[in-house]
Every structure is written in structure tokens, then in C-alpha cells.
C-alpha positions as CSV (number, residue, x, y, z in Angstrom):
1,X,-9.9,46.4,-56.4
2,X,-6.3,45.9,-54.8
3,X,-2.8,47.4,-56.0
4,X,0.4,45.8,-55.2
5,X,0.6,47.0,-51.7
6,X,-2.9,44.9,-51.3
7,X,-4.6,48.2,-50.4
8,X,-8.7,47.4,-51.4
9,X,-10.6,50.2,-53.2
10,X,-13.9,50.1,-53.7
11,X,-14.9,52.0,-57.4
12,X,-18.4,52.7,-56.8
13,X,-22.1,50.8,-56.1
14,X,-24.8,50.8,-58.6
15,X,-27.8,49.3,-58.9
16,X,-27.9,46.9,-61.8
17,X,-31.3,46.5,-64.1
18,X,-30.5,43.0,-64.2
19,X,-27.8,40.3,-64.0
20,X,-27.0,40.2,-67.5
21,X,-23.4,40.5,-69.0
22,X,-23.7,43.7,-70.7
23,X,-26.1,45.7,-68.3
24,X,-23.1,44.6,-65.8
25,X,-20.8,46.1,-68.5
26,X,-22.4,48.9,-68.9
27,X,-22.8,49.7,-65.1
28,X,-19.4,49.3,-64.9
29,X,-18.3,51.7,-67.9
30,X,-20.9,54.4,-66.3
31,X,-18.7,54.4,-62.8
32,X,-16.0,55.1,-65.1
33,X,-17.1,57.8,-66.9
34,X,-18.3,59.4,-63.4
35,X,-14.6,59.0,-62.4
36,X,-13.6,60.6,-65.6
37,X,-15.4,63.5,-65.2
38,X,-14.6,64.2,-61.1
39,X,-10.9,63.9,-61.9
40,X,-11.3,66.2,-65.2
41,X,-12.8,69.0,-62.6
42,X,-10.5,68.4,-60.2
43,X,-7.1,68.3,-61.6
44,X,-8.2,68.2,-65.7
45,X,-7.4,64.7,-65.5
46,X,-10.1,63.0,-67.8
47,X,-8.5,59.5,-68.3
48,X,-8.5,58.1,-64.5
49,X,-11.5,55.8,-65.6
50,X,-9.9,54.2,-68.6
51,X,-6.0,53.8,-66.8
52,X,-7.8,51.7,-64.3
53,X,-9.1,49.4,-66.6
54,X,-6.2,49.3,-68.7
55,X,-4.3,48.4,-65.4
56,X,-6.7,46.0,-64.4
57,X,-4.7,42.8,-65.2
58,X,-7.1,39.8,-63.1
59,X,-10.4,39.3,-61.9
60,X,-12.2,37.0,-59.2
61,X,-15.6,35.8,-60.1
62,X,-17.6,32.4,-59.7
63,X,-18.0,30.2,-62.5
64,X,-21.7,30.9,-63.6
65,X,-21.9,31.1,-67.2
66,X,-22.8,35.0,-66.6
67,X,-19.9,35.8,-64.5
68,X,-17.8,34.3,-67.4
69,X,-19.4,36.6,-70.3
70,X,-18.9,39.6,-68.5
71,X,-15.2,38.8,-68.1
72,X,-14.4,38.0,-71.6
73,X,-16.7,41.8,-72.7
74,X,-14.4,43.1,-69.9
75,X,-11.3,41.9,-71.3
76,X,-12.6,43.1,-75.0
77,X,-13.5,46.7,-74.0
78,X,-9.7,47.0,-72.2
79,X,-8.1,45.4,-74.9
80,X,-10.4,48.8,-76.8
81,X,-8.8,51.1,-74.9
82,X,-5.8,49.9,-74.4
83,X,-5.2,50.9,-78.4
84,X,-6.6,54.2,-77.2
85,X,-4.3,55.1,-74.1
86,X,-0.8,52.8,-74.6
87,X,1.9,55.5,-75.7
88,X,3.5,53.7,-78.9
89,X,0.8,50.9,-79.1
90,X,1.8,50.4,-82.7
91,X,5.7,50.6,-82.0
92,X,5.7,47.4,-79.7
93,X,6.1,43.8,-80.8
94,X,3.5,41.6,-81.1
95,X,4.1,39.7,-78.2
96,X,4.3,42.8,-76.3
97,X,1.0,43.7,-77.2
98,X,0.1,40.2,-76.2
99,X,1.3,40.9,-72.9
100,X,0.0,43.8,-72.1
101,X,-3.7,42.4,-73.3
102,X,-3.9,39.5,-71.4
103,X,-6.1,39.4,-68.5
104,X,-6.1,36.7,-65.3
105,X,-9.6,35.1,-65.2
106,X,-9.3,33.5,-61.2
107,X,-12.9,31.5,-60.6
108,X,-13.9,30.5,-57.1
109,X,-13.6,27.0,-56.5
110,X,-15.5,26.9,-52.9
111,X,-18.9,28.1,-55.3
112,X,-19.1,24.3,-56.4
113,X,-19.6,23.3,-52.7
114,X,-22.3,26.3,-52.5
115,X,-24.2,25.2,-55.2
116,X,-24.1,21.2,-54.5
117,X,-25.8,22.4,-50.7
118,X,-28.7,24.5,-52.6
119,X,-29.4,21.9,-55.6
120,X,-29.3,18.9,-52.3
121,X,-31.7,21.0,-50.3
122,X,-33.9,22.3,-53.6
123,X,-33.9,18.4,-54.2
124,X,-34.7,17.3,-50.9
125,X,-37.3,19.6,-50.5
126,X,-39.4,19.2,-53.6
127,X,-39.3,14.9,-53.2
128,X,-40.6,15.6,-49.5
129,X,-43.1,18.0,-50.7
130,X,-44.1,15.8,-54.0
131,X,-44.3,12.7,-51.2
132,X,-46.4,14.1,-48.9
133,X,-44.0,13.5,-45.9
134,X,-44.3,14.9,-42.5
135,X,-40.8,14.0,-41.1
136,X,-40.0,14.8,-37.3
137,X,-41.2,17.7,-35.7
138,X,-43.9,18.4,-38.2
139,X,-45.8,15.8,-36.8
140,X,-45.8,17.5,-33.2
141,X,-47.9,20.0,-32.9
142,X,-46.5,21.6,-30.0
143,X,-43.3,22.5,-32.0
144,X,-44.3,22.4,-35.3
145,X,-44.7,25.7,-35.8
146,X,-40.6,25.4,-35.7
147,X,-41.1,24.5,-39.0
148,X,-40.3,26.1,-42.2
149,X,-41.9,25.0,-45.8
150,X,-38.9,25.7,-47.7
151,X,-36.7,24.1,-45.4
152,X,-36.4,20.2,-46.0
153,X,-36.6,18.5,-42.1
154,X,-33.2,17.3,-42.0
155,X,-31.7,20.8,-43.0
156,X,-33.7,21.7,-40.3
157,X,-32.5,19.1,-37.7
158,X,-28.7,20.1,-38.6
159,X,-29.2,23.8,-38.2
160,X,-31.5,23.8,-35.1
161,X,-28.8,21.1,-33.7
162,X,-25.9,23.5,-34.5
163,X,-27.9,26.7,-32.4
164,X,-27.9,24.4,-29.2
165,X,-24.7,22.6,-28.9
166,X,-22.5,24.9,-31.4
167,X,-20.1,27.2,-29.8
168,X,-21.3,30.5,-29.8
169,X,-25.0,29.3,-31.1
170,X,-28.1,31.2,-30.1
171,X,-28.0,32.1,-26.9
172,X,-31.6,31.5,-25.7
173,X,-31.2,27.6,-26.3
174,X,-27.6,27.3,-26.7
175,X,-26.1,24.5,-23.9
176,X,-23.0,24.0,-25.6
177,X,-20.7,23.7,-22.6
178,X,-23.3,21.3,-20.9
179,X,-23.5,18.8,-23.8
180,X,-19.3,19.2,-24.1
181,X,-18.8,17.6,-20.5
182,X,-21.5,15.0,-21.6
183,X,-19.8,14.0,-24.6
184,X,-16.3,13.6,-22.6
185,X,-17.7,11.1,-20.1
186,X,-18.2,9.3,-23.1
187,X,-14.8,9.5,-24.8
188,X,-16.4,12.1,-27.6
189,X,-16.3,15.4,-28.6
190,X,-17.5,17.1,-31.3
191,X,-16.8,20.4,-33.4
192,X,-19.8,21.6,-34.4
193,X,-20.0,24.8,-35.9
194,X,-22.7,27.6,-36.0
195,X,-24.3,28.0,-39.5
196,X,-24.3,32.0,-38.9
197,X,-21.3,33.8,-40.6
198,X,-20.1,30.3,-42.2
199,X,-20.8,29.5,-46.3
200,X,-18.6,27.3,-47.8
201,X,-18.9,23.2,-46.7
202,X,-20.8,24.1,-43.6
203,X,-24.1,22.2,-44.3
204,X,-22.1,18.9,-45.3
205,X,-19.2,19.4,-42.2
206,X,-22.2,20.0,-39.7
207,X,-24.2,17.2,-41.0
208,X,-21.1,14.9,-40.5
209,X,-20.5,16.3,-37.0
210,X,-24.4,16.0,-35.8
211,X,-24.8,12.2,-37.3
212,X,-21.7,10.9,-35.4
213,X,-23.2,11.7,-32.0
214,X,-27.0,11.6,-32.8
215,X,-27.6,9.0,-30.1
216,X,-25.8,11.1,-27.7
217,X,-27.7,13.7,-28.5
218,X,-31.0,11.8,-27.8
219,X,-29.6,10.4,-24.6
220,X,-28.8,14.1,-23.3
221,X,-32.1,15.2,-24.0
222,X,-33.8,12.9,-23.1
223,X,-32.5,12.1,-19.7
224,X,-29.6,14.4,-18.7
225,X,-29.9,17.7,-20.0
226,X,-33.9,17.6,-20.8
227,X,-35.7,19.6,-23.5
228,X,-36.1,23.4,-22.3
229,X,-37.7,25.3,-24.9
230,X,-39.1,24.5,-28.8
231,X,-35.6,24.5,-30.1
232,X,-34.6,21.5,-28.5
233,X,-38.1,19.9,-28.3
234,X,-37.8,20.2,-32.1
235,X,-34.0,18.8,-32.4
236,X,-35.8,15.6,-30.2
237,X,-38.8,15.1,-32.4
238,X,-36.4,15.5,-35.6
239,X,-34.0,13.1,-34.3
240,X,-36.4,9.9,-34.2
241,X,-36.8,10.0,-37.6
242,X,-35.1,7.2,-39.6
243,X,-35.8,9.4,-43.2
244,X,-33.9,12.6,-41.3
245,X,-31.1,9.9,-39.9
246,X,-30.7,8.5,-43.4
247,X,-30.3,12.0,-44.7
248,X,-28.0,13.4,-42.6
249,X,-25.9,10.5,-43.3
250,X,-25.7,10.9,-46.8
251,X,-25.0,14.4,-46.3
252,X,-22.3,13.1,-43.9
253,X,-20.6,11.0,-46.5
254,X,-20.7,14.1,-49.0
255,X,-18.4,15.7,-46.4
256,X,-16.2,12.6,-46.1
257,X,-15.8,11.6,-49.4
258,X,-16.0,14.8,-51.5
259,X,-16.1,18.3,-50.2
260,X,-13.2,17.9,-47.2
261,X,-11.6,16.2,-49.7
262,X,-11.7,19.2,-52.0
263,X,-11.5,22.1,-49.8
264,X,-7.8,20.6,-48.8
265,X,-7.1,20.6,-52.5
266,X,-8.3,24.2,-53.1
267,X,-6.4,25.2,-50.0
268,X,-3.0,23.4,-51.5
269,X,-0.5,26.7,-52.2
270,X,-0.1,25.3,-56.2
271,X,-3.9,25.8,-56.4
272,X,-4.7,29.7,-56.8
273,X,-8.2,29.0,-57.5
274,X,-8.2,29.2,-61.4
């Protein structure tokens, strides 16, 4: 929670039964009452619970069909006790009342771009598994054990490509400053980012980034840079696959065509993410 000052409070931590709308509720109502009864034993206070729910006047959630019941059972119990805290509830005007009962329900765009990267690697994964494909470096056996069954190859191509040449990648394989003077003898560069620490776009920006110097990539490690541990023997194998290539450029295109696209919208000032 923040005030006006944009101080952040954090009410309390509970585990939750389940995900459900009311259990949610509930947990929420029981932090509450906890608050209640400190303040009544400290001071006599036994309404600090309730006043900041009735001054609780927006909320931030995603957009899962969850998230949205809780926030209209939220909004019902504070309407609830507004009636029950509000000096001269009855003495206002109607539209007063209307005022003071409204609640801000702020989704988070960027979750769209979260959820098209899981359903396009669930996807991915499931025809590669229902195909019988070995793709890249699952066909090596020296590297193979690289691999991951939940992992679709190309996922695994982008990520293991972003932990050698990303800035601040992993620093047993990383050669990021290596491949940068590579890629400047040959009028590129490239902006790779590390998937640790980053959500939002960063499978579909990497996937851009990685397809636009994949024969570069081959050609350093191949026959500049060479192929020093399973990290990058794995990036090699998975880069000779047309089926990864092909993937990666669709991803590619998703980045170019929809989600930078959209992430400059959301950023827009006028957009506040509703």
C-alpha cells in the first residue's frame, strides 16, 4: 500500500488455502482484524483495520478473471463498511456517496506479453514433444545433457545465447566483450539482454536480437572465438537447426510487429495501465 507521499507499507503476509476470490478475501479481512485488535491494546484504537479499507481508493492487479472477482468483493465489503465508519453517511448526497464508494481498478497491461511467452513456449513444447523431434543439441550427446524436457529447443537456444554474449551473463561462459569487438569488424552490434532479473517482452526482444546475428554467431564459434565449455557447444549444435532458426524468427517478428509495438503504447503518459 502507498499514501500520498508514495511511502509503501506492507499490511501483512499470509498464507492463502488457495487462489480463490474469497479465501483471498478472507485472508485479507483476517490481517485486518489482527490490526484491529494490536491498535485496540495499544492506544484503544479498534477501527485502524476498517479506515484502511475505507481509504483504500485503487488497486493494481493483472487481468485474470480471479484477480478481477476479488476486486469487485473488495470493493463490496468497503462500500460495507463505509456505511459503518463514514460520520453522516446518510446526510450526504447521493453523488457524494458515489464518490466516496468508487474504487480505481488499474490492471497490468505488460501481463498480456507474460502470458503470450508461456502459452508460445507451452505450445511449442507440446507439438515438439507430440512430433517426436530431437532439434539441435539433443541430438549430441556430448551436450545433450544441456537439455531440459520442458524447455522447447529454441527457448533454449535464445536463453543459453543470452548467458554467453549478454552483458552481465553467466560468468563461467559469458564472452560478451569478445563477441562485441567481433560484431564491430562487421558493422554490427547487438543488445542482447540477460533473461535473469528481466519479465516483461524479454523472450520475444532476445529472440529478435539473437536471429539478426545468428550467422555471426556461428562464424565466431566456429572459427574465431571457438566453443569452450557445454554452454556454447550447445548454442553451436542449436544454431544448425533450420526448425530452431524458423522459430526464433517468428518469435522475432512477434517482437517487431506486436509486443515493442505495445510496450511503447503502455509506456505513453495518457496510458496509466487501466
Amino acid at each position: 500500500m502507498s499514501n500520498n507521499e508514495q511511502d509503501i507499507y506492507v499490511i501483512g503476509l499470509c498464507e492463502l488455502a488457495s487462489k480463490s476470490a474469497s479465501c483471498t478475501l478472507d485472508t485479507l479481512q483476517e490481517i485486518l482484524d489482527d490490526m484491529n485488535e494490536t491498535s485496540k491494546k495499544l492506544d484503544g484504537n479498534d477501527d485502524v483495520g476498517r479506515k484502511i479499507l475505507c481509504n483504500t481508493i485503487a488497486i493494481m492487479s493483472d487481468s485474470a478473471s480471479t484477480e478481477k472477482l476479488f476486486n469487485q468483493k473488495l470493493e463490496d465489503l468497503r462500500n460495507k463498511v463505509l456505511l459503518e465508519v463514514t460520520e453522516k453517511w446518510d446526510e450526504m448526497s447521493e453523488e457524494a456517496q458515489k464518490d466516496l464508494s468508487q474504487m480505481l481498478h488499474l490492471f497490468c497491461n505488460l501481463h498480456v506479453m507474460v502470458n503470450l511467452a508461456v502459452q508460445y513456449t507451452t505450445v511449442l513444447n507440446q507439438w515438439q514433444r507430440v512430433k517426436g523431434l530431437s532439434i539441435g543439441s539433443e541430438l549430441d550427446s556430448a551436450v545433450k545433457k544441456m537439455c531440459r524436457t520442458s524447455e522447447p529447443a529454441v527457448i533454449r537456444l535464445i536463453r543459453n545465447s543470452c548467458k554467453i554474449f549478454a552483458r552481465g551473463g553467466s560468468e563461467q561462459t559469458v564472452c560478451h566483450r569478445d563477441m562485441k569487438v567481433f560484431l564491430q569488424t562487421k558493422g554490427f552490434n547487438h543488445t542482447l539482454t540477460p533473461f535473469k532479473g528481466n519479465r516483461f517482452n524479454i523472450l520475444f526482444f532476445n529472440a529478435e536480437q539473437v536471429f539478426l546475428i545468428h550467422d555471426f554467431i556461428k562464424e565466431f564459434l566456429y572459427d574465431v572465438h571457438g566453443t569452450n565449455n557445454d554452454v556454447q557447444c550447445s548454442v553451436l549444435a542449436d544454431m544448425q537447426d533450420h526448425l530452431n532458426l524458423a522459430a526464433m524468427k517468428a518469435l522475432g517478428l512477434i517482437s517487431k510487429l506486436v509486443t515493442a509495438p505495445f510496450w511503447i503504447l503502455v509506456e505513453k503518459k495518457g496510458n496509466i495501465l487501466i
